[in-house]
BAFITOR-8162 format. One record per residue (C-alpha): x negated, y negated, z; residue number from 1. Coordinates in steps of 0.2 Angstrom, whole numbers. Layout:
BEGIN
<<X,Y,Z>,NUM> ...
END
This chain:
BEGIN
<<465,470,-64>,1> <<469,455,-54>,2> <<483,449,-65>,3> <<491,437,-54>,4> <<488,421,-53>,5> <<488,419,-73>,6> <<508,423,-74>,7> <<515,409,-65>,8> <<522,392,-75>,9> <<535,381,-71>,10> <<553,390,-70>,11> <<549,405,-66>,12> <<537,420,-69>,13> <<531,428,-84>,14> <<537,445,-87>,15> <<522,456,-84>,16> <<521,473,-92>,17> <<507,486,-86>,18> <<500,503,-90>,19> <<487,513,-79>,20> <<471,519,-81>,21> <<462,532,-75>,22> <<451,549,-73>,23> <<462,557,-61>,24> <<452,556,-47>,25> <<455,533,-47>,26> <<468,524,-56>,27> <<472,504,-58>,28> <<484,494,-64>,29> <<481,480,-81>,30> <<492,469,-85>,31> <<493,471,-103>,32> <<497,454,-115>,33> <<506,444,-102>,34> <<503,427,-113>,35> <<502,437,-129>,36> <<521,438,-126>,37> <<524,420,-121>,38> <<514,410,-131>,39> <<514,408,-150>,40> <<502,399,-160>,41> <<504,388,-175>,42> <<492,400,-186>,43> <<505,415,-183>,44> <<508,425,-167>,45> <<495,423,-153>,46> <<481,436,-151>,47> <<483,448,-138>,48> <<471,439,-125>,49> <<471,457,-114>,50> <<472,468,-130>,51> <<459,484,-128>,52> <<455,480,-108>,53> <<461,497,-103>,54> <<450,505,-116>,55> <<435,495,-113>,56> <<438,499,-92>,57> <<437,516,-96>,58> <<424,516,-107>,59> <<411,505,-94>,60> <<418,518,-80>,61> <<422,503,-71>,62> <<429,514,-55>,63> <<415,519,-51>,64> <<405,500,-54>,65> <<388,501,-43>,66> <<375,487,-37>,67> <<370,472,-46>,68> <<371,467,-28>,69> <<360,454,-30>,70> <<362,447,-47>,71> <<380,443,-41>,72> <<373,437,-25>,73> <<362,425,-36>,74> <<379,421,-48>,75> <<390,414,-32>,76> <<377,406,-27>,77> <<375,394,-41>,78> <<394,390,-42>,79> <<393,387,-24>,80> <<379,377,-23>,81> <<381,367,-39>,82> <<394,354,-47>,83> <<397,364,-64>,84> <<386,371,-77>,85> <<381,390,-86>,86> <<374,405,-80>,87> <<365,416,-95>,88> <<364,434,-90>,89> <<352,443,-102>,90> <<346,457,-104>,91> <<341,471,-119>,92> <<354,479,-127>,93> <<362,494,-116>,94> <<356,489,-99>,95> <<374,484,-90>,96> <<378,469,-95>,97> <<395,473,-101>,98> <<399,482,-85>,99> <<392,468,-75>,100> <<403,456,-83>,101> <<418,467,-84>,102> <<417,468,-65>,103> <<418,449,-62>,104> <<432,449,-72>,105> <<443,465,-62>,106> <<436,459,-45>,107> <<438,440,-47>,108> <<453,440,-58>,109> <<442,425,-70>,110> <<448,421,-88>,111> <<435,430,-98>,112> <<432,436,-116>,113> <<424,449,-123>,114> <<417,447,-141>,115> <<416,468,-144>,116> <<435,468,-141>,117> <<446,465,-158>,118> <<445,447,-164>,119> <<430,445,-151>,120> <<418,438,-164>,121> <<430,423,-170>,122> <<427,405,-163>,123> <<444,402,-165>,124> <<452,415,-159>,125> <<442,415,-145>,126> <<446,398,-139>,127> <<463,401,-140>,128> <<464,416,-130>,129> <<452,408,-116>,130> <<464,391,-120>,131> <<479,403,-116>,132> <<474,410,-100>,133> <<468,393,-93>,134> <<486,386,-99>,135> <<495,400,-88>,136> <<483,401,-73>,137> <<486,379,-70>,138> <<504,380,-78>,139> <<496,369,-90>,140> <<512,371,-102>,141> <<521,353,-103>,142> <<503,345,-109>,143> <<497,358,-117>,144> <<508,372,-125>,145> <<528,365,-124>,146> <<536,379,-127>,147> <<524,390,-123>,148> <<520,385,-142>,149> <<501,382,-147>,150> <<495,368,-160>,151> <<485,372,-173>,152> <<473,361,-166>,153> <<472,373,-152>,154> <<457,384,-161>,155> <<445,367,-161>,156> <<432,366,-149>,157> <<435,347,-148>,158> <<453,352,-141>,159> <<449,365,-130>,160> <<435,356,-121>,161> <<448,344,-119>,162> <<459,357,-111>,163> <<446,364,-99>,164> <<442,344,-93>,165> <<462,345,-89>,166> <<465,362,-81>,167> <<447,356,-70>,168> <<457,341,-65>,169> <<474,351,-59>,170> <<462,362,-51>,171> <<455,349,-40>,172> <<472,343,-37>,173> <<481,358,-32>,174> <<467,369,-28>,175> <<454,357,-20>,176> <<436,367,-20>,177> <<442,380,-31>,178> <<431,383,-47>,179> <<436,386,-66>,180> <<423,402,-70>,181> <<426,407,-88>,182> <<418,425,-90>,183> <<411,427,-108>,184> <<402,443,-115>,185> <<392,446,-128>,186> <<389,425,-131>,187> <<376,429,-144>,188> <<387,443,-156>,189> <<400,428,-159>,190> <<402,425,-177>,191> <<396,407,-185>,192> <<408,391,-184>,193> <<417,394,-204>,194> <<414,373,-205>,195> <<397,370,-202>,196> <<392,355,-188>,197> <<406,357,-178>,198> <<408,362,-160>,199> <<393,358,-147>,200> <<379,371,-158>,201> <<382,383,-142>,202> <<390,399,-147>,203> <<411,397,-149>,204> <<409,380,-149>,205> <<409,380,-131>,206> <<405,361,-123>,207> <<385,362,-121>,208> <<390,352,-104>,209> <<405,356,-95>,210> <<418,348,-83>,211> <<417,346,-62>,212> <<422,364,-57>,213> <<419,372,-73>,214> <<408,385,-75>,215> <<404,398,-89>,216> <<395,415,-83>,217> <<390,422,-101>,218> <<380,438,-106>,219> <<367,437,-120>,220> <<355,452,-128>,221> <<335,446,-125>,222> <<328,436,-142>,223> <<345,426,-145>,224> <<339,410,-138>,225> <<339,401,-152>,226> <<358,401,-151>,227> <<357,396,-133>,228> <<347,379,-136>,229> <<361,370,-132>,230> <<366,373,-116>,231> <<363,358,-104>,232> <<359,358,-85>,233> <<364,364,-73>,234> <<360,381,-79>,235> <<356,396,-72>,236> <<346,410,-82>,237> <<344,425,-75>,238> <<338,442,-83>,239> <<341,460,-81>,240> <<323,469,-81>,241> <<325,488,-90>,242> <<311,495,-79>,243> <<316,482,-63>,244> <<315,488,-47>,245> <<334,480,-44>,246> <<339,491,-62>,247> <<331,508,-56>,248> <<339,507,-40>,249> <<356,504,-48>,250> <<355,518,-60>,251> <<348,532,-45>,252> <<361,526,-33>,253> <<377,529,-48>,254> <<369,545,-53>,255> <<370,550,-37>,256> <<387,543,-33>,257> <<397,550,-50>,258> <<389,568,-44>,259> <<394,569,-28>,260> <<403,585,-25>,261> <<414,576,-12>,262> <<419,559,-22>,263> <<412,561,-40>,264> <<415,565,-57>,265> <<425,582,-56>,266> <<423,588,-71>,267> <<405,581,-73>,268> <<398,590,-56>,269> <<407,608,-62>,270> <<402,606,-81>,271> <<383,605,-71>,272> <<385,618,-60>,273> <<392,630,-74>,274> <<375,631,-81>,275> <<368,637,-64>,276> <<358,618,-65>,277> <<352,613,-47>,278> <<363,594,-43>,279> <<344,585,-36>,280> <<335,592,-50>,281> <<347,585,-64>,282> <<349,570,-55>,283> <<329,567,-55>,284> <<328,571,-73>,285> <<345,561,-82>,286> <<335,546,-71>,287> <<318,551,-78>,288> <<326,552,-96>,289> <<338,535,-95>,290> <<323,525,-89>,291> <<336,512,-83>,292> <<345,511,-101>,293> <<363,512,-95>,294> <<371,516,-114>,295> <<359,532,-116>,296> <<366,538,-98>,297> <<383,536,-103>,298> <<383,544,-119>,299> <<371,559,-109>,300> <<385,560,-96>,301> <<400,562,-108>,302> <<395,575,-117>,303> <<389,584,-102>,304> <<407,582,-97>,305> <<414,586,-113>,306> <<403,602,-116>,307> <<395,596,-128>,308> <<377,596,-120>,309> <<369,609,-110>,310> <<365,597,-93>,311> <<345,605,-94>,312> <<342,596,-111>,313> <<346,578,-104>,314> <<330,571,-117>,315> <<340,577,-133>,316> <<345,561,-143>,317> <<365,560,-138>,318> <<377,562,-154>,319> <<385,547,-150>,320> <<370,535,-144>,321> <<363,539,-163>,322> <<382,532,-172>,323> <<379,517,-159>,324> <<362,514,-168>,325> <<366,518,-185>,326> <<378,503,-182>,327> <<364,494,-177>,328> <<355,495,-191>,329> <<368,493,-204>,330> <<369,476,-198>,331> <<350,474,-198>,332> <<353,480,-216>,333> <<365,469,-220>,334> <<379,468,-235>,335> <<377,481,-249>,336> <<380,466,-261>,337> <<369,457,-254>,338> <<352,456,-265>,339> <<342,444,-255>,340> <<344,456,-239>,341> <<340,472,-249>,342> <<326,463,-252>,343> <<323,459,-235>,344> <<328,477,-230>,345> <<316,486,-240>,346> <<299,474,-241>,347> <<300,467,-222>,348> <<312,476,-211>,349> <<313,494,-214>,350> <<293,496,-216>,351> <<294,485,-198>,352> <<306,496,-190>,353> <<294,512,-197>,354> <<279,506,-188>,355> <<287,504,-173>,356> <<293,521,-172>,357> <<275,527,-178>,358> <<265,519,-163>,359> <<268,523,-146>,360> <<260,507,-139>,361> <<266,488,-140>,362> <<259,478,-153>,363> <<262,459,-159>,364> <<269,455,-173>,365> <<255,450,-183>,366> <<247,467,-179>,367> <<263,477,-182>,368> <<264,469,-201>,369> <<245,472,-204>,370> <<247,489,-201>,371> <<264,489,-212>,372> <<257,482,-226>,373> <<266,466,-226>,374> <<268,449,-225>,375> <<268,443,-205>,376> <<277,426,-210>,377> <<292,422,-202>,378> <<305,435,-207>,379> <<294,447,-199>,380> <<294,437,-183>,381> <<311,435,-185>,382> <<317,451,-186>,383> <<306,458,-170>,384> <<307,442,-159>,385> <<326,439,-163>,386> <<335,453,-174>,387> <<329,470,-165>,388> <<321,461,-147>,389> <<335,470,-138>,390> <<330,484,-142>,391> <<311,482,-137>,392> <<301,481,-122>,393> <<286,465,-121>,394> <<271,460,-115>,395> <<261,445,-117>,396> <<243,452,-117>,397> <<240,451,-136>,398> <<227,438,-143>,399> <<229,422,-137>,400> <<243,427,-125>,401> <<255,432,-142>,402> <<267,445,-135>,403> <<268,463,-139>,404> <<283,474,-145>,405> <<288,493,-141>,406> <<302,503,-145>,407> <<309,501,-129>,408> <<318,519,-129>,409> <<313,538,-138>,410> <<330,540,-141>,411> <<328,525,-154>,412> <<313,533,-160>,413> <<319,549,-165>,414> <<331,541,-177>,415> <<319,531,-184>,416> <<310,545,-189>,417> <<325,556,-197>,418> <<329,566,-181>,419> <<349,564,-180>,420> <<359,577,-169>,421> <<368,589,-177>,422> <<387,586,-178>,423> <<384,571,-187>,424> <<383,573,-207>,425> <<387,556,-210>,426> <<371,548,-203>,427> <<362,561,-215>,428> <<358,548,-228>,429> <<350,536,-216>,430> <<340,550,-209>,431> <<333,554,-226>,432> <<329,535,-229>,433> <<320,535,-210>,434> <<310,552,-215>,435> <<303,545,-228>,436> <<298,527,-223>,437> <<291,536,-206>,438> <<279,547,-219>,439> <<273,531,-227>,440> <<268,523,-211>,441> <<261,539,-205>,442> <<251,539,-220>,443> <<245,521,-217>,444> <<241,524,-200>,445> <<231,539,-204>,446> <<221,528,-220>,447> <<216,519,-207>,448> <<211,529,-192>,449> <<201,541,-207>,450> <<189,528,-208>,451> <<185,527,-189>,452> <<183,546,-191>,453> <<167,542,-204>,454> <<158,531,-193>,455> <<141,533,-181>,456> <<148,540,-166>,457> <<140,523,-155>,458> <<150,513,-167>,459> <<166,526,-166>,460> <<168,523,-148>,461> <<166,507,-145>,462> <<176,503,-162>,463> <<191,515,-155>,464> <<191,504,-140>,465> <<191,490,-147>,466> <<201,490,-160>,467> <<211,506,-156>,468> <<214,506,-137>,469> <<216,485,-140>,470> <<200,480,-125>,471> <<191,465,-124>,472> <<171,468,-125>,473> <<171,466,-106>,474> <<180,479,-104>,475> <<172,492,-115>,476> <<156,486,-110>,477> <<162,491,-92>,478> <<168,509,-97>,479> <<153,515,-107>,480> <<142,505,-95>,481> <<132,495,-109>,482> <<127,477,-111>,483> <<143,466,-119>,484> <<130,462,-134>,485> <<126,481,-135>,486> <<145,481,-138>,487> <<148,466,-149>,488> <<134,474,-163>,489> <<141,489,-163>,490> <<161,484,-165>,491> <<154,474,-178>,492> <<143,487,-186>,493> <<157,497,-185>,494> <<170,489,-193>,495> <<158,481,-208>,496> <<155,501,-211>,497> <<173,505,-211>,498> <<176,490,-224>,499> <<161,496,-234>,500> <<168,515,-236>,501> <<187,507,-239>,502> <<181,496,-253>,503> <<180,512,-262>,504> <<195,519,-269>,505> <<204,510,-255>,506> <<218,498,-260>,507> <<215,478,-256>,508> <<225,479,-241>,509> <<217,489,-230>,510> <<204,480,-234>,511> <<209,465,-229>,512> <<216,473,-213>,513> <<199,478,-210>,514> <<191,463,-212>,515> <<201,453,-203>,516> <<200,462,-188>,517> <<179,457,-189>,518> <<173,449,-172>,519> <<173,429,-172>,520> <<165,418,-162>,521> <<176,411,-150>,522> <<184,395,-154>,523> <<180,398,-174>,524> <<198,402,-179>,525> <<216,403,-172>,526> <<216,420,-180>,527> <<208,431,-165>,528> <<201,450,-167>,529> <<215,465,-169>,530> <<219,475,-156>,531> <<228,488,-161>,532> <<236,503,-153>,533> <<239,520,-162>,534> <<235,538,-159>,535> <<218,544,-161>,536> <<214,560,-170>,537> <<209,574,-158>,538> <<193,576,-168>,539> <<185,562,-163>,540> <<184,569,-146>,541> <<181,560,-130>,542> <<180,541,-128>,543> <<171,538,-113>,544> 
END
């Protein structure tokens, strides 16, 4: 890494020490805690501001960094065309975003920090280090840290926007035109402030406006914004699109470059070739399987490396990708002595998470609940729109333009349902709690499709449509080539005689679900007709 120009301060340079990293085939220098050795801090020694940046390096396979060509392009361009402010990278959660920002840092040498690496989540301790890097980079010492000793003030976020409007100052002195780019991942994992009210409401307490020559290029998972409603212009927001055509591109052309015979992952392109597996044919399907999810091709590729994975079975869940959501949903879980999220574990978001994994087509929220059996108030629209969003792929052609949600990979879904690789006995208790809430919403879903199964077949087809496949009238109407009011009676025919046969024996609920997806006219309620998505029994045959 581009250590340089942080070492420098008045009388003299900062010892640096170093280490390498590597896979043999490419190697780089880190310096390792250059201020973590200089500084100390009122609150006890200084964290490590570079400690686990070999590790993480190694981890993103940061060698072998490909594309984003143009997000980068569309990153210089703003702190080139503008006087200060934010660019928000977002994206779902294991599309690149990490790597991306991991890059910037190795390539431009910026001050960054990365909430995944230890004390990554703490406000304080991430304005210190950032505070450290900014005091060594504009030998900011004299002012700031005499001594090379840090105030206890130092963790404020009053203080440290103060520091950043000095070192943009000294930057403008000494360093005309060159900007201040603080390189922040992960923005929206950062723990809350301890005192509540303090800093800007941003994240870290970073300043919601920042200096002249200041800039802050953060990462953030999709369905965090709430946390981001501070920040003030100008501000650039850009997205990484899962399926983009930008995304797809990157992902074929580092496949193809990691195995290369002639430049690639050694060990990678003979573990492949041991298993007599043809180098084009793997590459199409490890794309095919990834579907532009960067953590499922890792995970894929290193055990493929290791010999842990046969390189024909690239669709398998990876051993590790399942302990990487397990984690996930230990925090969607929340404390075990925690009674009020138990409660919202086992009556909102565990039936949630079952229904997702149940239907193979997006949903809204309002939907996804009705066919759960609960409440679609606002913790069930919390928890898909913020907690889980990163995780899902979105549409906005529900009723009345409400977006749907969809697991956004299988490999999510086959946990979800129980199916954990083997090797891995300690997620065996979470697979027997996903078995069995995947049973009960199988056994919801079938309660409900049962019914369709009873009806007239004129009313079964265009009901299926309707309420099944999620089609306006127009739409069916077109298909079975009928008149719209020919469609209209029978979805609601069909429906009344589904909540006639449910009324008895059936449990209030389904009812209700029923009749609330009944036709309305238009305009007579906010609450528009159901269109639900969810497979269809083989016996009710062809739908025209």
């Amino acid at each position: 890494m581009g250590g340089d120009p942080w070492l420098k301060r008045s009388g003299g340079t900062v010892p640096v020490q170093g280490g390498q990293y590597g896979d043999g085939n490419w190697q780089s220098n880190y310096f390792a805690p250059v201020t973590h050795n200089f500084f100390t801090w009122a609150s006890g020694r200084l964290p490590d501001p570079h400690a686990g940046w070999g590790q993480l390096a190694r981890d993103l396979d940061l060698a072998r960094f490909t594309g984003r060509g143009e997000l980068v392009r569309k990153i210089d361009g703003f702190i080139e065309t503008q006087p200060r402010g934010y660019v928000i990278v977002r994206a779902e959660a294991g599309v690149g975003k990490s790597a991306l920002a991991a890059y910037l840092v190795e390539a431009r040498s910026w001050p960054y920090h990365f909430t995944q690496l230890p004390d990554g989540r703490s406000p304080d301790v991430a304005r210190v280090k950032l505070a450290a890097q900014l005091i060594a980079r504009w030998d900011l010492f004299d002012d700031w840290a005499p001594g090379g000793a840090l105030s206890h003030e130092s963790a404020a976020a009053g203080w440290f926007a103060e520091l950043l409007a000095a070192a943009a100052e000294k930057a403008q002195r000494c360093e005309p035109g060159e900007a201040i780019v603080l390189v922040i991942d992960g923005l929206d994992e950062a723990d809350a402030e301890v005192q509540a009210g303090t800093g800007s409401g941003l994240p870290l307490g970073l300043p919601a406006s920042l200096p002249d020559g200041v800039f802050v290029v953060a990462t953030s998972r999709l369905g965090a914004d709430r946390s981001l409603h501070g920040v003030r212009n100008p501000a650039s927001w850009l997205e990484i699109e899962v399926e983009g055509v930008d995304n797809l591109r990157d992902m074929r052309h580092f496949i193809d470059k990691i195995t290369s015979p002639d430049d690639g992952d050694g060990r990678l392109v003979e573990a492949i070739r041991a298993r007599g597996t043809d180098l084009a044919w793997f590459r199409r399907e490890v794309t095919a399987a990834c579907g532009g999810v960067w953590i499922y091709l890792r995970y894929v590729l290193n055990e493929i490396r290791d010999g842990t994975r046969d390189p024909r079975s690239v669709g398998d869940l990876p051993t590790d990708l399942a302990a990487y959501y397990a984690e996930q949903v230990e925090q969607w879980r929340g404390a075990p002595d925690n009674a009020a999220a138990l409660r919202g574990w086992e009556q909102t978001r565990l039936p949630l998470l079952a229904m997702l994994a149940a239907v193979h087509t997006p949903l809204t929220v309002t939907e996804l609940a009705l066919l759960a059996e609960i409440p679609a108030g606002e913790a069930a629209h919390g928890f898909i729109e913020e907690t889980v969003r990163a995780f899902l792929s979105h549409d906005d052609d529900g009723p009345l333009g409400a977006p749907r949600y969809a697991l956004r990979h299988q490999s999510l879904r086959d946990l979800l349902k129980g199916n954990i690789p083997a090797g891995r006995p300690d997620l065996a208790g979470l697979a027997r709690m996903f078995s069995a809430q995947a049973r009960l919403a199988q056994e919801r879903l079938e309660a409900t499709i049962g019914l369709l199964a009873r009806l007239p077949a004129d009313q079964a087809e265009v009901t299926m449509l309707r309420m099944f496949a999620g089609l306006d009238t127009e739409a069916v109407a077109e298909i079975l080539r009928k008149p719209a009011t020919a469609v209209r009676a029978a979805a609601r025919g069909g429906l009344k005689t589904m909540l006639s046969i449910a009324g008895n024996g059936t449990d209030r609920r389904l009812r209700s679900r029923i009749r609330y997806s009944l036709p309305q006219p238009p305009g007579l309620s906010r609450l528009s007709r159901l269109s639900w998505s969810c497979p269809v029994p083989e016996a009710l045959g062809p739908t025209g």
